[in-house]
C-alpha positions, 0 to 999 in steps of 0.5 A, a space after each residue: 500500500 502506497 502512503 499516497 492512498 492514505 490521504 496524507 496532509 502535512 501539518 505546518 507551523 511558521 510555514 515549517 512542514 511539522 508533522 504528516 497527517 494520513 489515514 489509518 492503514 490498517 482500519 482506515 477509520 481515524 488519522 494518525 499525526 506523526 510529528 517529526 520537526 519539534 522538540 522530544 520529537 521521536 520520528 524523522 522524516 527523509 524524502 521529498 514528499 508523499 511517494 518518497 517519504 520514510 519515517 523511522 523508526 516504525 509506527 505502533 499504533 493504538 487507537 479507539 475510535 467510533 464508527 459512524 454507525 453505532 458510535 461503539 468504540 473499537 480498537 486499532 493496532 497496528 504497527 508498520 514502517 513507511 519505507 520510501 512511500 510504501 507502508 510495511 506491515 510489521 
């Protein structure tokens, strides 16, 4: 799967790309922001843009969130790399 197919946004502040915004890969039902300009930021972000765009180290990702149907909460985990625009699942 392709970050491209993930809606990806960049987040900026004082015109500064700060963070990447893209849809969940696995459930695709909530966002997952990866800051990686800022202070304690853990990830860093190598490329030009979404379809050459790594992040290190790997994302494990917990989320609860609500369908739009019955507002139930779920879970989500998922946990991957974004090598090069391409999402690895771990």
């Amino acid at each position: 799967m392709k970050l491209t197919e993930l809606n990806p946004k960049y987040a900026t502040v004082e015109g500064k790309r700060t963070c990447v915004i893209f849809d969940c890969p696995l459930c695709k039902k909530h966002r997952i922001v990866i800051p990686f300009a800022g202070e304690g930021v853990k990830w860093e972000r190598t490329g030009f843009d979404f379809e050459t765009t790594t992040l290190s180290p790997s994302i494990a990702h917990k989320d609860n969130y609500a369908d739009g149907m019955d507002k139930a909460p779920r879970t989500c985990q998922s946990h991957f790399f974004v090598r090069n625009g391409e999402i690895i699942f771990a």
